[in-house]
C-alpha positions as a printed NumPy array, in Angstrom:
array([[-19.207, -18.166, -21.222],
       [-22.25 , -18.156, -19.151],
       [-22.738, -15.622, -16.284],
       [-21.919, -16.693, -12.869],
       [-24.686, -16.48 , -10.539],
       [-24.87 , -16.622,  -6.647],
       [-27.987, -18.   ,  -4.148],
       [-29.637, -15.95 ,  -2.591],
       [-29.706, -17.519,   1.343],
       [-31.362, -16.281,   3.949],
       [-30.018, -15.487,   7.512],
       [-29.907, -18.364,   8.449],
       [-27.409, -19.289,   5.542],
       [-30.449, -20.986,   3.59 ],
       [-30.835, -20.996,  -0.054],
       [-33.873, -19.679,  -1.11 ],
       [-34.145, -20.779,  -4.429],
       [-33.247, -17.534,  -6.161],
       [-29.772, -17.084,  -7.692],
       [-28.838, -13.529,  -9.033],
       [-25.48 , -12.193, -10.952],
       [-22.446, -10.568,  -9.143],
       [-24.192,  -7.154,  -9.798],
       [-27.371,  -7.844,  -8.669],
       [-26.628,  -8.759,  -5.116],
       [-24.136,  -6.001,  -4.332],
       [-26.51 ,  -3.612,  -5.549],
       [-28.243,  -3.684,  -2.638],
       [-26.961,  -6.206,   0.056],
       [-28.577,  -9.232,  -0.998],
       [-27.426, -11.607,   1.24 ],
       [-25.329, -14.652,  -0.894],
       [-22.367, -16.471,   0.204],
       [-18.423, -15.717,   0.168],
       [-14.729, -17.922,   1.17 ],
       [-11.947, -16.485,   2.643],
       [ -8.687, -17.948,   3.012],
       [ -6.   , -17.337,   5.501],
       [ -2.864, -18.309,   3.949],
       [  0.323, -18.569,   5.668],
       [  3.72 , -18.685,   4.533],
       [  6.927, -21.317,   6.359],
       [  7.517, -18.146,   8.708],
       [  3.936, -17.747,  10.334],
       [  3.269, -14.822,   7.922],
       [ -0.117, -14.043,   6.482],
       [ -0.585, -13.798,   3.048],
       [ -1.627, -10.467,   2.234],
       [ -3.721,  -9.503,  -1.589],
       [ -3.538,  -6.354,  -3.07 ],
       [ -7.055,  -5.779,  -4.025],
       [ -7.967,  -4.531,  -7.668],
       [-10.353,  -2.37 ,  -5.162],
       [ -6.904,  -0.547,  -3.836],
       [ -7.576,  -2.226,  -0.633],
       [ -5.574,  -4.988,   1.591],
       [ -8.023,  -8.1  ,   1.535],
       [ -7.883, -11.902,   2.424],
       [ -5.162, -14.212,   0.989],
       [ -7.707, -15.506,  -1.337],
       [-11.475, -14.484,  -1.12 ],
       [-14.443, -14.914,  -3.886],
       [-17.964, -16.302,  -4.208],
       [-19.303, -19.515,  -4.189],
       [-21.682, -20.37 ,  -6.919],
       [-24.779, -21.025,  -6.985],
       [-25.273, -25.083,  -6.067],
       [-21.862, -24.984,  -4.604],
       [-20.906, -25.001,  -0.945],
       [-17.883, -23.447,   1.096],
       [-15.504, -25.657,   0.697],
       [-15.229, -26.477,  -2.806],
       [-15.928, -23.104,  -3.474],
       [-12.677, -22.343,  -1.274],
       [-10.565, -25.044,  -3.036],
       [-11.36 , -23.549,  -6.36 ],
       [-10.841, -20.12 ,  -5.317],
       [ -7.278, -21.094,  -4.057],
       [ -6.113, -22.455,  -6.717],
       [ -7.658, -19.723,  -9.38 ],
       [ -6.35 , -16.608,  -7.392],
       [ -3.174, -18.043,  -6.027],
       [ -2.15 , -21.261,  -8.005],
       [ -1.673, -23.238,  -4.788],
       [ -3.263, -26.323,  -5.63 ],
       [ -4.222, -29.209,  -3.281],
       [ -4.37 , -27.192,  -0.445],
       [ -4.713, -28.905,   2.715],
       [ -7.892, -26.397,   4.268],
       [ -9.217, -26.495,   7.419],
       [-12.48 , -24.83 ,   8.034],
       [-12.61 , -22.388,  10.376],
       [-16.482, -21.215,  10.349],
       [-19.241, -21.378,   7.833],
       [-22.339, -19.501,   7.725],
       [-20.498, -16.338,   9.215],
       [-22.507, -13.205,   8.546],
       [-21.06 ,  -9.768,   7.227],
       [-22.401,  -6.841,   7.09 ],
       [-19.432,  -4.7  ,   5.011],
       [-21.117,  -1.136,   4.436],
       [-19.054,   0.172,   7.16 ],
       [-19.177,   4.144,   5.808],
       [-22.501,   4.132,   3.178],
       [-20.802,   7.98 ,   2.303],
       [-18.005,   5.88 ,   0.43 ],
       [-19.175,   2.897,  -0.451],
       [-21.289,   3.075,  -3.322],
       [-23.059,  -0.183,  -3.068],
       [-23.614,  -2.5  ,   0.069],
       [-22.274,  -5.768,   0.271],
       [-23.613,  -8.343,   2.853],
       [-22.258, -12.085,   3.018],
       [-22.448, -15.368,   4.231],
       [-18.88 , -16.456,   4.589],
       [-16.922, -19.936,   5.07 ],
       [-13.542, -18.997,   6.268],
       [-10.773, -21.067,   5.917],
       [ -6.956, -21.57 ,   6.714],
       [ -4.222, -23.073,   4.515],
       [ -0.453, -23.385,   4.973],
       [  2.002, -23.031,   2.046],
       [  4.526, -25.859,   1.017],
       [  8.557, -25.1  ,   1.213],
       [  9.273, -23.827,  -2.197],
       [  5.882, -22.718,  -3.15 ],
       [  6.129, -19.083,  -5.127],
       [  3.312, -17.088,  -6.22 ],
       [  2.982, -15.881,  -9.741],
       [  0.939, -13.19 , -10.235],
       [ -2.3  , -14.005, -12.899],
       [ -5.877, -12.291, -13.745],
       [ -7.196, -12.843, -10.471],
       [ -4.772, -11.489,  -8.228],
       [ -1.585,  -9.061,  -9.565],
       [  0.067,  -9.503,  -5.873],
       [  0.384, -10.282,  -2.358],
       [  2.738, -10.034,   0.539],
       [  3.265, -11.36 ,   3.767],
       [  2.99 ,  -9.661,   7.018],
       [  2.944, -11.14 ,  10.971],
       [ -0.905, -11.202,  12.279],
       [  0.071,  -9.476,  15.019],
       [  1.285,  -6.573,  12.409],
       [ -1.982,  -6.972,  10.265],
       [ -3.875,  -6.531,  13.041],
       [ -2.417,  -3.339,  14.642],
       [ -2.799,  -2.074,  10.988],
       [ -6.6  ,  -2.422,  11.262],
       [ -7.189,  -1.029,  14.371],
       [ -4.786,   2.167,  13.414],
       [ -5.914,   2.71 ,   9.851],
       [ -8.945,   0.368,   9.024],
       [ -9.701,   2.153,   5.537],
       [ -6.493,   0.417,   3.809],
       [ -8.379,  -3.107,   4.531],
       [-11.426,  -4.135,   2.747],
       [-14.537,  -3.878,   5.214],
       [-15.297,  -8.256,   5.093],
       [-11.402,  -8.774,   5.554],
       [-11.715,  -6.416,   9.193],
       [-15.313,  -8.4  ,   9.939],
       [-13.424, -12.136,   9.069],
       [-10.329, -11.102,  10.782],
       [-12.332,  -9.953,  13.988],
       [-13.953, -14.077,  14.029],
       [-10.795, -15.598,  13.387],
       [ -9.119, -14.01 ,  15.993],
       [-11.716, -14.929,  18.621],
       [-12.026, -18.967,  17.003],
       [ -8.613, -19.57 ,  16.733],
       [ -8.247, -17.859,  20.885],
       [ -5.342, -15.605,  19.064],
       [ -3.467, -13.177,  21.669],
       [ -5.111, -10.332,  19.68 ],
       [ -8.463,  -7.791,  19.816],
       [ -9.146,  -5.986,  16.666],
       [-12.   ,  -3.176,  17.944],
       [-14.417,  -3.933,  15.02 ],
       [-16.794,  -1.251,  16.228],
       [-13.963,   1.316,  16.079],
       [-13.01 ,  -0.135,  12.557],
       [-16.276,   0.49 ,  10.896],
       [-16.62 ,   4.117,  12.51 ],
       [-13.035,   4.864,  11.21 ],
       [-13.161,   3.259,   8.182],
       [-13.086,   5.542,   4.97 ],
       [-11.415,   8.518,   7.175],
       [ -8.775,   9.841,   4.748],
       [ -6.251,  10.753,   8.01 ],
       [ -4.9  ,   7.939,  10.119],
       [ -5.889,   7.325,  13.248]])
C-alpha cells in the first residue's frame, strides 16, 4: 500500500503543487486540507467520536488526498469511519481555516487546516458498528456539546472547538461557543 499524501494549499485554499505525508505536515503546521462531518441521529442528537487521541472530535473527520476535493473526500470518510453509506451531505463551508495549536505546552506538534465541513442525517434503523477507524461514538444535544466546550474545552479536540464555533454562526444556531476562551483554557487539567 502506497503512502497517502496531502497538498500542500496555500491560504487561500490553493494547491501549490507540493503534496507531503500525514507526518510531514503536522510536523510543523503545513497548511493541507481536512472534512468534518456533523452527523445527527432521528432525535436531533450529534454524533459524538471518541478519538484514538482521548479526545471528543467530529462525527467523522479525516484528510482529503492529494487531487481530491471536499466532498468526495467527505463521502469517503463517512462511509470508512462510520459505515453510513450514501449519505445525503450538505456542505456547510469549504476552505475554512484552522489554526488547532491552542496550548503549544501540550501539543507536541501543530496542526493547521483547510477544512470542508459538512452535515449528514442518519436513516431510521441505521446502527453503528464500531471498525479500525473509529472504536465509538455517542450522541449528545448541540446545545449540551456546546456548554461542554465552553466549560471544559480540553476534552474536545482543538479543530472540533474551531469547526463547531463556524457552524454555529452558518447555520444562525441559538448558541455562542467563546472560541477565544476555549483555546486559553484548553489543556488546563481542572475544569473551568
Amino acid at each position: 500500500m502506497s503512502e497517502e499524501l496531502f497538498d500542500v494549499v496555500d491560504g487561500n485554499d490553493k494547491p501549490t503543487g507540493i503534496k507531503l505525508n500525514k507526518e510531514s505536515v503536522h510536523q510543523d503546521g503545513t497548511l493541507h486540507r481536512c472534512i468534518a462531518v456533523y452527523v445527527f441521529d432521528a432525535n436531533g442528537d450529534l454524533l459524538i467520536q471518541n478519538h484514538h487521541s482521548g479526545f471528543y472530535d467530529h462525527t467523522v473527520g479525516g484528510h482529503v488526498s492529494a487531487g481530491e476535493d471536499y466532498l468526495p473526500a467527505a463521502i469517503r470518510e463517512t462511509e470508512e469511519e462510520i459505515g453510513l453509506k450514501n449519505a445525503n451531505l450538505q456542505t456547510i463551508i469549504t476552505s475554512l481555516y484552522s489554526d488547532e495549536q491552542f496550548n503549544p505546552a501540550k501539543q507536541k506538534s501543530r496542526q493547521r487546516h483547510m477544512f470542508g465541513i459538512f452535515e449528514a442525517h442518519v436513516p431510521a434503523g441505521w446502527k453503528f458498528e464500531p471498525n479500525q477507524e473509529v472504536e465509538s461514538i455517542f450522541a449528545q444535544s448541540l446545545e449540551q456539546t456546546i456548554d461542554q466546550m465552553n466549560k471544559n474545552p480540553g476534552l474536545f479536540t482543538p479543530g472540533f472547538i474551531n469547526t463547531m464555533a463556524e457552524f454555529i454562526k452558518l447555520k444562525h444556531l441559538p448558541y455562542e461557543l467563546d472560541v477565544d476562551r476555549a483555546r486559553k483554557n484548553w489543556g488546563r487539567d481542572e475544569n473551568l
